[in-house]
Every structure is written in C-alpha cells, then in structure tokens.
C-alpha positions in Angstrom: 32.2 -59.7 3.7 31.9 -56.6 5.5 28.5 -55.0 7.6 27.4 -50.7 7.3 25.0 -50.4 9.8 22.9 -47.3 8.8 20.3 -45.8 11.3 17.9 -42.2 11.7 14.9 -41.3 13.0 13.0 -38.4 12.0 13.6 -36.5 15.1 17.2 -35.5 13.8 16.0 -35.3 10.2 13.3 -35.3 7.9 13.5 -37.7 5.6 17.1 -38.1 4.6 20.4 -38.4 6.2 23.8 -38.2 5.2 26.7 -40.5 6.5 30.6 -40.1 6.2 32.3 -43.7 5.9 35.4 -43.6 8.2 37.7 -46.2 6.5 38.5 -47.4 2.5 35.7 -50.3 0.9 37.3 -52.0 -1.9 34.1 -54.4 -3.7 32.1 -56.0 -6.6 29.0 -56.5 -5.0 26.3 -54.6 -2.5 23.4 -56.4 -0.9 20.7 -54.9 1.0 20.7 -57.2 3.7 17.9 -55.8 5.8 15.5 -52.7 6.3 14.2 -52.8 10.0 11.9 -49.5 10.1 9.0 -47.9 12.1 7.4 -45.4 9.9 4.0 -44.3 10.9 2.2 -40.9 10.8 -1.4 -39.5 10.0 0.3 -38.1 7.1 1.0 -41.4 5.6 -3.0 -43.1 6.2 -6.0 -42.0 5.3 -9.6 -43.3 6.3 -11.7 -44.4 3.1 -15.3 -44.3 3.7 -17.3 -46.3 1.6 -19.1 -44.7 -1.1 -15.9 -42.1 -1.8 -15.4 -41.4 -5.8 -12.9 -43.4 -7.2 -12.8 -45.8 -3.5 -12.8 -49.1 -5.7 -14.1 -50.7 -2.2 -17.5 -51.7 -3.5 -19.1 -50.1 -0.1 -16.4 -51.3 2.4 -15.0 -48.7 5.0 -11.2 -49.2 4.9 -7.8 -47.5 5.7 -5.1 -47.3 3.1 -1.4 -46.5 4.0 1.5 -45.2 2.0 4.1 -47.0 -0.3 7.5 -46.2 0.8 10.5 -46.4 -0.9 14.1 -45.6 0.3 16.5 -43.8 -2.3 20.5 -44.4 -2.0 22.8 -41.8 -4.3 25.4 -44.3 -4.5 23.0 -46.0 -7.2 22.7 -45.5 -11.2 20.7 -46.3 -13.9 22.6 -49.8 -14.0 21.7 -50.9 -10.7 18.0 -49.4 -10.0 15.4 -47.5 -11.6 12.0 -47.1 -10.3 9.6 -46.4 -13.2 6.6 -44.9 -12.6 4.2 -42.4 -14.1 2.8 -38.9 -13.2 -0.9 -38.8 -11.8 -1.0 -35.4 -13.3 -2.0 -33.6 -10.1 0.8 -33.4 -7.4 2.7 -31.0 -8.8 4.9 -31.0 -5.7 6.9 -33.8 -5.9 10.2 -32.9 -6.9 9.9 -35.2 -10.0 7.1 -33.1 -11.1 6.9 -30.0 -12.8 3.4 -27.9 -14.0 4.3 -29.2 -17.4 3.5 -33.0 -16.5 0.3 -34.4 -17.5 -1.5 -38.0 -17.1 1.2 -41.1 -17.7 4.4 -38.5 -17.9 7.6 -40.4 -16.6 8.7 -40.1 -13.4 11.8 -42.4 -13.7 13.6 -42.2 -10.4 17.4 -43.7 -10.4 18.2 -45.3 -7.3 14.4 -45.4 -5.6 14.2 -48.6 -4.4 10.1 -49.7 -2.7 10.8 -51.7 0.1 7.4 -51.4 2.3 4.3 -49.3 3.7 4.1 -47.3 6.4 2.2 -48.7 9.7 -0.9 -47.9 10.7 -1.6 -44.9 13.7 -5.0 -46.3 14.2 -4.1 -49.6 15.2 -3.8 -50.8 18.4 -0.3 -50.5 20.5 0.1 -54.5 20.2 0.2 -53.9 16.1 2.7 -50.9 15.9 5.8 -52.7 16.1 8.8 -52.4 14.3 8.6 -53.7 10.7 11.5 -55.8 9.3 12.5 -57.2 5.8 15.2 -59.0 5.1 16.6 -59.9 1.4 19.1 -59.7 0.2 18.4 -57.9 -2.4 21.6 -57.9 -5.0 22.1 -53.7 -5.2 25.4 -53.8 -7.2 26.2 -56.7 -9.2 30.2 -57.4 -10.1 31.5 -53.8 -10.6 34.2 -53.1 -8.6 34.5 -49.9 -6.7 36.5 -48.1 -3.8 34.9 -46.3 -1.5 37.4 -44.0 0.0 37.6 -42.6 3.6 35.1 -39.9 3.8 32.9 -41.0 1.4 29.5 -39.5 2.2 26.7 -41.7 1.8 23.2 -40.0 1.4 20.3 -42.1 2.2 16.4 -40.4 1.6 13.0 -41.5 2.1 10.4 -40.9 0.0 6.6 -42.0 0.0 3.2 -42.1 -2.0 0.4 -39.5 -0.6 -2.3 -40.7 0.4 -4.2 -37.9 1.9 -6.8 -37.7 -1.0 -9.7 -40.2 -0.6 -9.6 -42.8 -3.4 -6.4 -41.8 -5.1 -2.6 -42.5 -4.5 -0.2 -39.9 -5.8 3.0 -39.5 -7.0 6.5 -40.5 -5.6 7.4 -37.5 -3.2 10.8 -36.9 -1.3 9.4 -37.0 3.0 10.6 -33.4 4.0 10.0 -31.0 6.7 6.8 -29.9 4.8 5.6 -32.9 4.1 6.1 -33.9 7.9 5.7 -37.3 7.0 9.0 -38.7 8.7 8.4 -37.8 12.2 9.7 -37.6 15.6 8.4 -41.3 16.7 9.7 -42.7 12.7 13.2 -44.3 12.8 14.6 -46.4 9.9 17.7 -49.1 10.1 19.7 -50.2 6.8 21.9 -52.6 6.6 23.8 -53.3 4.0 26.2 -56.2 3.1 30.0 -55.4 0.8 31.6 -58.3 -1.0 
C-alpha cells in the first residue's frame, strides 16, 4: 500500500494543478482516501431572499453554496463519469457550447462530486477546514505503471450559484471565474494497491 499526498491552494493556481510523480507505481487498485479542503469565496454563495422567482423556499431567506467536484485526468469512462445535463443558459462552461439547449449531456469523465464550498458569511468558529474521508474505490483491479515523471493533473470545478433561484452548469474554477482563491487550499490523498 503506498500514500500520494496531493496539496494547492489557489494562491499558486486557479483551479488546477499539475504534479510530476518522482518514482515508478506498479498497481490494480486506486482509493481516494481522503479530501481535506477549505474552499470558500463570495463567488461560490449567494444570498436567496424569500420571494425570488424560482427560490423553492416557500418565503424563507436562505444562503445556498456551490457543489464542487474535483476532476483527475488519470480517470476514464470505466472508472468515473459524472452525468449531468445542460441548464441551457451558461454557455461558458467548457462543456457547453451555444448549440446546447435544456437536458443536453454534459457527461464529464473523471469529475468526481465530493462536497460544497463553505460559507463566507458564517462566523470565524464555522470556517474550518472540511474533511471527507472514503475510501472511495477510483480504479478497480486494472493494473497500471505509472512511470517516473508521470504528470498528474488535478482540477476543480463547481456549480454557479450567482443567479438567485437557479444552479448552473458544471464549470472548470479558473482565473475568470475567480472562484478558487487566495484563502482556498485543497488536500488529496490518495491510496495505491
């Protein structure tokens, strides 16, 4: 059984990082073991006041915050898929183009949903790191060598929320989105057998 620690923060990226292994990995199986992660920005909340078209709240004032998912490129279709279906209005997510309408597949190999982003509003006792632990079987008795300097490419992505009432598409966090920032750090850890 062997440990890869992963860890970033948005201040040296936006979103996704890259990672070169520095020794051979000869294995059937992946786990992730755990995501330990403090992801929070006013990007990723939004204030619903009651009464907003499409609110669902029944009169209740509330805050939503985003999805998020992590996706990892050494996945395909036969260990993860996320399935999920266009909203027909974020054309900007990059599984999107202006040809999608309502319910168009946005299949995304590899994208993985692993929590939600914390809340800015809350008070400082409630902003603490979140942590999930699985393990959650990734790759399932295929084996596969990873060589030395393998590059491993790890990105976030997240559900917008900035639109009262409505949760939108899948989209990759990037430096225009500005969703993964400077205070957001993300630790993967993931378990070879």
């Amino acid at each position: 059984m062997v440990l890869l620690n992963f860890s970033f923060t948005g201040e040296n990226n936006t979103g996704s990082a890259s990672f070169t292994l520095t020794q051979e990995y000869k294995f059937k199986n992946i786990f992730l073991k755990d995501i330990k992660y403090d992801i929070r920005n006013e990007i990723l909340e939004e204030e619903i006041a009651k009464g907003t078209a499409g609110d669902g709240l029944s009169g209740i004032n509330t805050t939503i915050t985003s999805a998020l998912a992590l996706h990892m490129d050494f996945l395909d279709s036969k260990d993860c898929v996320t399935y999920s279906l266009s909203d027909a209005i974020n054309n900007t997510s990059v599984q999107t183009d202006s040809s999608d309408s309502l319910n168009t597949a946005q299949n995304i190999t590899g994208l993985l949903p692993f929590g939600y982003a914390g809340k800015t509003s809350g008070n400082v006792s409630d902003t603490a790191t979140i942590s999930h632990s699985y393990p959650y079987h990734l790759i399932h008795n295929r084996p596969q060598t990873w060589a030395s300097g393998k590059v491993v490419v790890f990105t976030l992505y997240y559900r917008d929320v900035q639109v009262d009432g409505l949760i939108k598409d899948w989209n990759l966090m990037s430096a225009v989105t500005d969703a993964f920032s400077d205070i957001n750090s993300i630790d993967i850890t993931l378990q070879l057998e």
